[in-house]
C-alpha positions in Angstrom: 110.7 113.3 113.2 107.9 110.7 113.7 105.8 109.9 110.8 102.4 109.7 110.2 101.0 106.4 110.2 97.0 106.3 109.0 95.0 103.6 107.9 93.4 103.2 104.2 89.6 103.6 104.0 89.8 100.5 101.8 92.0 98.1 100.3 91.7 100.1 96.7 93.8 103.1 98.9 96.2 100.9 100.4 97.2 99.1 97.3 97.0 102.5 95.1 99.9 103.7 97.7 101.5 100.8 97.5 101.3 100.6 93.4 102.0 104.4 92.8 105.4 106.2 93.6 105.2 109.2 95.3 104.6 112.5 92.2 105.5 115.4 94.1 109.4 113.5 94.4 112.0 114.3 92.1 114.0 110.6 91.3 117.1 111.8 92.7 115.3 113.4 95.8 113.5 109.9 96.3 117.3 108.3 96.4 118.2 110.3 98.9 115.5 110.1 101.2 115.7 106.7 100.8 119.5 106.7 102.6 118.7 108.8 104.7 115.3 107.6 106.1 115.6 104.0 105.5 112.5 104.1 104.1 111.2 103.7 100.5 110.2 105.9 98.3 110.8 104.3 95.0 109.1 100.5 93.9 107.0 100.4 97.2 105.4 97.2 95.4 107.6 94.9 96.3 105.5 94.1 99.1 102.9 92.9 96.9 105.3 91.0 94.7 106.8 89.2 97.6 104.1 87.8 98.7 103.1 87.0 95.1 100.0 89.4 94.5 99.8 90.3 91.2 97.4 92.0 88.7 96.4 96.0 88.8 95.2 98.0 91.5 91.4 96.8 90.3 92.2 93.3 90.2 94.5 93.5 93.2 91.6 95.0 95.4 89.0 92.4 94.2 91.0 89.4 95.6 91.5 91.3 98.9 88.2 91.7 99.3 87.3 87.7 98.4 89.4 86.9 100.8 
């Protein structure tokens, strides 16, 4: 199955995905997609903290925007 791939409306969207796990997924469920997929489900953030972003999904969306 292809995914869905869609762009934010603004940074405040993309970050908020990035920041928030997925609700509707039980914890074991997002394990096992994880495996399965290769994709993640759980800590999407790391992204952020990789590239050393930090602060909350306000703060974070105010320095994307100065820059």
């Amino acid at each position: 199955m292809i995914g869905h791939i869609s762009i934010g409306g603004s940074f405040y969207h993309c970050i908020s995905y990035c920041l928030e796990d997925k609700k509707e997924l039980s914890e074991e469920r997002k394990l096992v997609l994880a495996m399965q997929d290769h994709l993640q489900h759980k800590g999407r953030a790391e992204v952020l903290e990789y590239n050393k972003c930090f602060g909350n999904k306000y703060e974070l969306t105010g320095q994307f925007k100065d820059v």
